[in-house]
N, C-alpha and C positions, 0 to 999 in steps of 0.2 A: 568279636572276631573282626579281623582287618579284614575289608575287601581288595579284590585284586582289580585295579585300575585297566590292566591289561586285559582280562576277560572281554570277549566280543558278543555284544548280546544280538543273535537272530533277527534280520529282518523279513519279514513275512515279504514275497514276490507279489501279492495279493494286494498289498498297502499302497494302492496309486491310487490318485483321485479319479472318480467312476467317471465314466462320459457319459455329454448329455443324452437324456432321452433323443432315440430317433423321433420325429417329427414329419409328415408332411409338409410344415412349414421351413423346416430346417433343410429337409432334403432338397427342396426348390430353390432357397437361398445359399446353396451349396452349388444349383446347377449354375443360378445369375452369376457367381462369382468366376467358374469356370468358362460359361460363354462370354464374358467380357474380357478373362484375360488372355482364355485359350480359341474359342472360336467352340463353334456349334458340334463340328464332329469329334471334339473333346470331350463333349457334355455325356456322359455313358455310363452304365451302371456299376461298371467295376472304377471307372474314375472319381466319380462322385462317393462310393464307398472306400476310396483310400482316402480321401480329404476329410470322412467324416469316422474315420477308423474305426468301419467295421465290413463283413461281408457283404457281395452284392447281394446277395440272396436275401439278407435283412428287408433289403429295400423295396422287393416286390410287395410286402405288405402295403405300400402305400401307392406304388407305382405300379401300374400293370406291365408294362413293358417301357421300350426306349421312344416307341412313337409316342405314349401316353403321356414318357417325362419331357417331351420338346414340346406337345401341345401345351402342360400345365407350365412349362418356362411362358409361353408366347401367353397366356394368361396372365401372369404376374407382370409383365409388360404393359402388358396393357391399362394394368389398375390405374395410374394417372388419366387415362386418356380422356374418358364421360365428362369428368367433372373440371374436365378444363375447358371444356364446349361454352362460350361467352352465355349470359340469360339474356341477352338482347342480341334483337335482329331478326330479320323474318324468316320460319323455318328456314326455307333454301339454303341460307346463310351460317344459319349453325348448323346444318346437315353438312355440308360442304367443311366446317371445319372440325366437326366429330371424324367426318372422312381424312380429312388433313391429318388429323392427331396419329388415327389407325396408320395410315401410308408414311409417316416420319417415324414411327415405332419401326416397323419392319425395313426402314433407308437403312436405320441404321443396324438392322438384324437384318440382311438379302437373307442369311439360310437359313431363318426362320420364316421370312417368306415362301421361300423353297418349297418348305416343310410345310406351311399354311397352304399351298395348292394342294396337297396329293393328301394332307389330315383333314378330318374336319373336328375345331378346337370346337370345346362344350363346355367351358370353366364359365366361373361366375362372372368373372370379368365381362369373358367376350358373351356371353347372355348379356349382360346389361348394355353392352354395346349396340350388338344387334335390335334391345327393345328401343333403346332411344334410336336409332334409325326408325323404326316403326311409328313411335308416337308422331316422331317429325315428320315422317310421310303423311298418316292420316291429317295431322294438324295442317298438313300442304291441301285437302282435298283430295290424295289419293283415295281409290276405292282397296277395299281391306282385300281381294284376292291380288288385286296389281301391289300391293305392298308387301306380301308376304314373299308373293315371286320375286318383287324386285330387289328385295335384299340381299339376294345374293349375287345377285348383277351387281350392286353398286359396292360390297366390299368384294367381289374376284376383279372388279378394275382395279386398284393401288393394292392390290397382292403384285396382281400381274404386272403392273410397272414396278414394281419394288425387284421382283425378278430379275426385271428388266435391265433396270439401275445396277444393282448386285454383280453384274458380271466380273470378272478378276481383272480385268481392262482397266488401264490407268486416266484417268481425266483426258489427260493428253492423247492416249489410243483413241479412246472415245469420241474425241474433238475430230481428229483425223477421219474416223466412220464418216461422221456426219459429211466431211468437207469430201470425201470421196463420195462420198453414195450423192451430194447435191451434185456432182463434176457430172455425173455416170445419166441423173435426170436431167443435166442441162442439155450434154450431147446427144439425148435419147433422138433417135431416127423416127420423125413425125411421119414417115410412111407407113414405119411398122408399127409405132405407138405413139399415135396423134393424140392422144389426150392425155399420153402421160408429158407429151412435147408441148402440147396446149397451160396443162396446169401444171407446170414443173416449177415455178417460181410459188407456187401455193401448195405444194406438195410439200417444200423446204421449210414454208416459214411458218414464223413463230416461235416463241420459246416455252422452253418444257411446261410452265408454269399457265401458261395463255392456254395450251393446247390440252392440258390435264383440266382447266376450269371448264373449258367451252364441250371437252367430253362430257362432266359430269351433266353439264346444263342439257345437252341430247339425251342422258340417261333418263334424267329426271323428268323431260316433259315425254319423252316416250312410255314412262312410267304413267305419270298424271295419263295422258291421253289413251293408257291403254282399255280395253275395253275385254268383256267377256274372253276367254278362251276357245278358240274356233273348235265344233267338234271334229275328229277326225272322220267322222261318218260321213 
């Protein structure tokens, strides 16, 4: 029997290649791609499941909500940061640049800054971050109640300048602040605000870098020297 060339044989709608399994790892690397190219208030559950072509609702299996998916983004950020901390140098100095690492992660994510002020992250990442602050502190001679307090002083400062920085204000705008707000304390009226008229050339100076080191250096010995918790009684 001659077969007929023309006959159309059925293709099943069914016969596409499956997609990958969801993944907690996937969905995360799903979100870094969207906040790198879109920005942070793109990163969303219905965004992130059109890129990985399926329902958002999929995704609650891994993610609890949208605050849950920005903290575990700011955790995947973070995984470089520990192990780039130098093994030489006396704590202070690798305290200071485990801080450094966390505060250039978030320069360059302000809204995830944002979002690090009002979440508080819990991913492995930022646990290991937090404990190597801790070792560092003790290995300083800190006492273990002034360390545990004081970790969270020493990362809500380079959140909150990361904030800071982040504004939508262009270098140039920002240059400008600066040069107005020093015009505003040079002219300040030493009758009615003698000591901001007093120290208004020390008020202005320095730069950002001088003045972020010589904070953390008050953090840190106010740390070391802190002592017991006063009762309130």
């Amino acid at each position: 029997m001659v077969g007929n060339d023309n006959i159309r044989v059925p293709v099943s709608r069914r016969e596409r290649p499956a997609k990958p399994a969801l993944t907690r790892h996937g969905i995360i690397e799903a979100a870094l791609a969207i906040l790198r190219a879109e920005g942070l208030s793109r990163v969303t559950m219905r965004r992130i499941a059109a890129a990985l072509d399926t329902g958002p609702a999929s995704l609650y299996v891994y993610v609890h909500n949208t605050e849950d998916l920005h903290a575990q983004v700011l955790d995947a950020l973070l995984a470089p940061v520990v192990t780039a901390v130098p093994g030489t140098g006396s704590w202070r100095v690798r305290l200071k640049a485990l801080l450094a690492g966390y505060r250039d992660i978030l320069f360059q994510h302000p809204e995830i800054a944002r979002m690090a002020l009002s979440t508080q992250p819990s991913g492995p990442n930022y646990m290991a971050l937090g404990d190597r602050i801790l070792g560092l502190l003790v290995e300083g001679g800190v006492s273990d109640r002034a360390a545990a307090w004081g970790l969270d002083l020493l990362l809500l400062y380079p959140t909150a300048i990361a904030v800071e920085n982040g504004s939508q204000k262009s270098a140039t705008q920002k240059a400008d602040d600066l040069t107005a707000l020093a015009a505003r304390v040079a002219a300040a009226d030493a009758t009615r605000y003698p000591h901001v008229a007093r120290l208004g050339e020390e008020i202005v100076s320095g730069s950002g870098p001088e003045r972020a080191d010589w904070t953390l250096d008050v953090l840190l010995d106010g740390i070391l020297a802190a002592g017991p918790p006063i009762s309130a009684g």
